[in-house]
C-alpha positions as CSV (number, residue, x, y, z in Angstrom):
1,X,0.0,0.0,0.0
2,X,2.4,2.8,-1.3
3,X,-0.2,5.8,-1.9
4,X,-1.7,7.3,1.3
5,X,-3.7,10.2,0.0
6,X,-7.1,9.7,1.6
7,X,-6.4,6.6,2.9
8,X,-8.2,5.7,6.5
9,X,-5.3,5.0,9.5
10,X,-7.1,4.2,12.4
11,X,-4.1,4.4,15.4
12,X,-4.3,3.2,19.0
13,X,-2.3,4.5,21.6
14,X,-2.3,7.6,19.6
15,X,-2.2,10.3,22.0
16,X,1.6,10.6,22.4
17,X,4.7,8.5,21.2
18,X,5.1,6.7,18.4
19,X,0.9,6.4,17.7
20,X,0.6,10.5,18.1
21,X,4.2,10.5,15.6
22,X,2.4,8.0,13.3
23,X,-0.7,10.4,13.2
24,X,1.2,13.2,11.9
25,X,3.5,11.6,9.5
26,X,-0.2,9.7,8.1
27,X,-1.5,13.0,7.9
28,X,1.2,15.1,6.0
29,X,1.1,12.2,3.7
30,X,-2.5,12.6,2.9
31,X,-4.4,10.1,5.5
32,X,-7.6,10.9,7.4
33,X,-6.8,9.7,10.6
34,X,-9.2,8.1,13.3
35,X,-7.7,8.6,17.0
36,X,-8.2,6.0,19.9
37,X,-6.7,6.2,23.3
38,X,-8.5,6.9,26.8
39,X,-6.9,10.6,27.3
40,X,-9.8,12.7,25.0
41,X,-8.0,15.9,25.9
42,X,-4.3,14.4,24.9
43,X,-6.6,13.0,21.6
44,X,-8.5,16.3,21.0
45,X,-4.7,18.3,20.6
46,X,-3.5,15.8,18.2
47,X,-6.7,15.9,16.3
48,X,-6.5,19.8,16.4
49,X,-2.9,19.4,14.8
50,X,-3.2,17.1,11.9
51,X,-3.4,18.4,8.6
52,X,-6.1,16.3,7.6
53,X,-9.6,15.3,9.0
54,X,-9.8,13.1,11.9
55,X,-11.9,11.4,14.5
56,X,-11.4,10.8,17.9
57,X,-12.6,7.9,18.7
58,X,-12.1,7.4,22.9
59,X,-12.0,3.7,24.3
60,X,-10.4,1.5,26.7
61,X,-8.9,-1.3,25.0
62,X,-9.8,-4.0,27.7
63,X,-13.1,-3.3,27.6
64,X,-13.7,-6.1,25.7
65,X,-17.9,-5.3,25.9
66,X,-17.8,-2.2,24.2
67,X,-15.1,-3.4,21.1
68,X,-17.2,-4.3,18.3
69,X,-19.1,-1.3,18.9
70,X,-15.9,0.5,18.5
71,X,-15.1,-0.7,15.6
72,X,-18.4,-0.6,13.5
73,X,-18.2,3.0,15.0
74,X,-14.3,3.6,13.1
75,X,-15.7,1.6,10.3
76,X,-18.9,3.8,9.5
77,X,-16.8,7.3,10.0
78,X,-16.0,6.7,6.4
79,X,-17.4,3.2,5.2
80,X,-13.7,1.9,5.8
81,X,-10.4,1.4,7.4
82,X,-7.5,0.7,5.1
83,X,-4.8,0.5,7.3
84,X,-5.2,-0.3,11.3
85,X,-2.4,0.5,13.6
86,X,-2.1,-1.5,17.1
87,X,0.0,0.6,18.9
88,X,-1.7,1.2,22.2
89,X,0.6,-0.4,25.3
90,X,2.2,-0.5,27.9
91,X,5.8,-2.1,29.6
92,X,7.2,-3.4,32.5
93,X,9.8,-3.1,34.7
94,X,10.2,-5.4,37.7
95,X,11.6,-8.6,38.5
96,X,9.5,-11.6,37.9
97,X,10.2,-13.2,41.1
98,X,8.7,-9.9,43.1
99,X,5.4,-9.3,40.7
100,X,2.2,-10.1,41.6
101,X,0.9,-12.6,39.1
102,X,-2.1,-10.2,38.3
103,X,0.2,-7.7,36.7
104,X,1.2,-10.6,34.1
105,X,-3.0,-10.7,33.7
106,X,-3.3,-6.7,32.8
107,X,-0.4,-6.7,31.0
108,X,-1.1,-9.4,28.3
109,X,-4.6,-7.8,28.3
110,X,-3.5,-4.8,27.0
111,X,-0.5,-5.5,25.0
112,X,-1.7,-9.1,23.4
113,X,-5.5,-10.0,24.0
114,X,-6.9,-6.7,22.9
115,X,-5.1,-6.5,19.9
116,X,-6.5,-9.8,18.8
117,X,-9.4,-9.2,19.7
118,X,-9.8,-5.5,17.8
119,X,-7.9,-7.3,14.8
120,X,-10.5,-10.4,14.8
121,X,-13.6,-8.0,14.5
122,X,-12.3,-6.3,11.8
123,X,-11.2,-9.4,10.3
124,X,-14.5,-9.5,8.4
125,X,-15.2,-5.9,6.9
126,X,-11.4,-5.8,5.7
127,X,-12.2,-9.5,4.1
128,X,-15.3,-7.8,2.3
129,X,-13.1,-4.2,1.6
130,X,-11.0,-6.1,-0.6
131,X,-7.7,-5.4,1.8
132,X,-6.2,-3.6,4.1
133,X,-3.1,-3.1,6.2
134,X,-2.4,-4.2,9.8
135,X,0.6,-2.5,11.6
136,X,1.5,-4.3,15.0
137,X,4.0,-2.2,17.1
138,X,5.7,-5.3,19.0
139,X,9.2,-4.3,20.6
140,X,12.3,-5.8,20.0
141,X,11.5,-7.3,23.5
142,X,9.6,-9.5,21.1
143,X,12.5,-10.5,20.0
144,X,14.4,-11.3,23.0
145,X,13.8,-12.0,26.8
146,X,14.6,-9.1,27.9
147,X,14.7,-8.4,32.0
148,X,12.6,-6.6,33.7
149,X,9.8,-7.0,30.7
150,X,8.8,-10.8,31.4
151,X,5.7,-9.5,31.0
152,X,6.2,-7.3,28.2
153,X,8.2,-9.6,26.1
154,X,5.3,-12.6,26.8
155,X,3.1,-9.9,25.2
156,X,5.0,-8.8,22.4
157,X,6.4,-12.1,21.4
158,X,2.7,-13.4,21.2
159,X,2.0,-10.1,19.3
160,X,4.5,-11.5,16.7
161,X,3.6,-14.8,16.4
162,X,-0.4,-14.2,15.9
163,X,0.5,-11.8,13.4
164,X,2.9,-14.1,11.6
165,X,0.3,-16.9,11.6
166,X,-2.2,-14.4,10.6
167,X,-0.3,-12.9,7.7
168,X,-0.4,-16.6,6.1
169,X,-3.6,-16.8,6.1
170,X,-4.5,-13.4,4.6
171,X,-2.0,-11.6,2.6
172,X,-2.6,-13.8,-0.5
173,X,-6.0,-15.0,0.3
174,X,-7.9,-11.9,0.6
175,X,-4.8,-8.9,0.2
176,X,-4.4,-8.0,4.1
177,X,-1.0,-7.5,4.7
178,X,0.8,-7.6,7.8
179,X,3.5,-5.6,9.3
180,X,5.4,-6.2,12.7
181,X,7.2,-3.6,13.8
182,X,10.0,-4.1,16.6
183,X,11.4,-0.6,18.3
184,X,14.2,-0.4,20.2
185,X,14.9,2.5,22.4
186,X,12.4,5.7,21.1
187,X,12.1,8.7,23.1
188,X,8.8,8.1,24.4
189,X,6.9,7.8,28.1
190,X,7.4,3.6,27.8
191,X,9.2,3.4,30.5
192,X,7.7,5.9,32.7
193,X,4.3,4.4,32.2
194,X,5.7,1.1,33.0
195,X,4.5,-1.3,35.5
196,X,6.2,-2.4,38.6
197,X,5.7,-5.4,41.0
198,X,2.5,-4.2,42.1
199,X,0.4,-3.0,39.0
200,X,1.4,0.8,39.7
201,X,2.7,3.3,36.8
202,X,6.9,3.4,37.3
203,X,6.9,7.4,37.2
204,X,9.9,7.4,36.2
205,X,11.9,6.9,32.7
206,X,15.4,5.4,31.6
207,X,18.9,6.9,30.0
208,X,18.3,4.7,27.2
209,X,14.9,5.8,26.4
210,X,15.6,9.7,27.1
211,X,18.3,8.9,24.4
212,X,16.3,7.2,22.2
213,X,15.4,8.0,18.8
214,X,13.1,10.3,18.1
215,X,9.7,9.3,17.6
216,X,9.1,11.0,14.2
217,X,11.9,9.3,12.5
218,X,10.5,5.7,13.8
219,X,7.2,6.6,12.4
220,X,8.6,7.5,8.9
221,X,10.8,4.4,8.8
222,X,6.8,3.0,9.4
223,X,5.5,4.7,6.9
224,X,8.2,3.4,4.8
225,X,8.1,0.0,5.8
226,X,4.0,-0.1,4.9
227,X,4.9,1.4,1.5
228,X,7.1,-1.2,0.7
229,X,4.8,-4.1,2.1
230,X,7.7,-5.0,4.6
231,X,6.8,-8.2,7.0
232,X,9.1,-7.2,9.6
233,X,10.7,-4.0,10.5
234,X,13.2,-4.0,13.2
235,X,13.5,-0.6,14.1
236,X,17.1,-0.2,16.4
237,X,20.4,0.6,16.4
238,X,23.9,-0.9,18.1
239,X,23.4,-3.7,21.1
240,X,19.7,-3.8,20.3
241,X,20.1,-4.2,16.6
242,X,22.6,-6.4,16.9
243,X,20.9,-8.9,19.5
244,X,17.6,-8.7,17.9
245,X,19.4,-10.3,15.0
246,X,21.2,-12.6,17.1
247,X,18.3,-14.5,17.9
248,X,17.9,-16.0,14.9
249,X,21.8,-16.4,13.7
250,X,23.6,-17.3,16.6
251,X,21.3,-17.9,19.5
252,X,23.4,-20.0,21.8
253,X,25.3,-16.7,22.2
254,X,22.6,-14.7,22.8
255,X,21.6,-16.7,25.5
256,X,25.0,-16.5,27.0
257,X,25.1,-12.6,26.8
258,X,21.6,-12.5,28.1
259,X,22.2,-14.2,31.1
260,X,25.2,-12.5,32.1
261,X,23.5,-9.1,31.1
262,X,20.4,-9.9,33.1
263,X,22.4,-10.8,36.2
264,X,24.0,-7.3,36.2
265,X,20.3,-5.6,35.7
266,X,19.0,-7.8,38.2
267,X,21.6,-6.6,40.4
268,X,21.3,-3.2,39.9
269,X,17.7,-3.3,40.6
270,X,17.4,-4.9,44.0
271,X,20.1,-2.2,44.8
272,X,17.7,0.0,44.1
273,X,19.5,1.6,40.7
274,X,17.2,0.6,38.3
275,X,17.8,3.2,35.5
């Protein structure tokens, strides 16, 4: 899908970070954008700065009652969606030996169960649209097993495979394509919004993060990616890249590096230095 002029992006999570970065760059490049988050206000100021139309379209992703109403609602705006985004998230950061098993629960809720399930209702009307384009924003944490993110890399590593297994039974069946995407460190609130132990927000962010790339140029590398009808996109630089692809060529060693890099996290968290 290489033309987006009046194309239909319908983004989660889009109130900030990468989803508010992939509203603008959908806009600017002709889009009409429908907004879904739970912040109206933080949705209302995106909205007001697209250059296109937009809707905002408010929801809590684990309500799982009021999601196919949600949908029809996106889907009526203007009698189709052709390309949904699955960005809406959140992270972790605590040891899984100290977390309370309900914070595994809300996690995979929101990162992995509600993304299937907002996919699966729109499974049919892309089916009957002739196509469409699915963007899943996974981590490279769905990649790896990364500490501190048991959680978060269940999550995103399900993410990954449901898409893969989805994208064999669509892309040449009924032309829905499927894109993973797999960030590394983006300057975004990920960590900040993170949840500890307890199910409580972090409040607080990392160096690597703060350093991150900025989220504009992740969501044109997106933008590109979709263009270009890319499967995967890993989208990191240095030790990330580098062990991301590690997974796949040499995995015995990045098991080995894991380890011993987890240990030192691990280490530096129960001493109470955990950025």
């Amino acid at each position: 899908m290489g033309d987006f002029q009046d194309k239909i992006v319908w983004i989660t999570g889009a109130s900030s970070g990468i989803g508010e970065a992939l509203a603008d760059a959908f806009s600017k490049a002709g889009a009409r954008i429908i907004l879904s988050g739970r912040r109206v206000e933080a949705l209302q100021d995106v909205a007001n700065s697209l250059a296109t139309e937009s809707l905002v379209l408010p929801f809590e992703v684990t309500d799982y009652g009021q999601l196919a109403a949600k949908v029809d609602e996106a889907w009526s705006w203007k009698d189709k969606v052709d390309i949904f985004v699955n960005n809406a998230g959140v992270s972790q950061r605590s040891l899984a030996i100290h977390t309370d098993p309900q914070v595994y629960t809300d996690l995979i809720n929101i990162d992995l169960i509600a993304p299937i399930w907002l996919t699966q209702l729109q499974l049919p009307k892309m089916v009957e649209a002739g196509g469409a384009h699915i963007i899943a924003i996974s981590s490279v944490a769905g990649r790896l097993g990364a500490p501190l993110r048991t959680a978060y890399s269940a999550a995103k590593h399900g993410l990954i495979g449901y898409m893969d297994a989805l994208r064999t039974e669509v892309s040449v069946r009924h032309n829905i394509q499927v894109t993973n995407i797999l960030p590394g460190s983006v300057a975004t609130n990920v960590s900040r919004n993170a949840l500890t132990k307890d199910g409580t927000s972090r409040g607080k962010s990392d160096a690597n993060i703060d350093g991150g790339d900025d989220p504009a140029d992740c969501a044109r590398a997106i933008l590109e990616a979709v263009k270009q009808n890319v499967p995967e996109l890993i989208y990191a630089q240095g030790q990330e890249l580098d062990l991301a692809k590690l997974r796949h060529s040499n995995p015995d060693q990045l098991f080995e590096m894991g380890a011993k890099l987890g240990a030192q996290i691990a280490e530096r968290y129960e001493a109470g230095n955990d950025t």
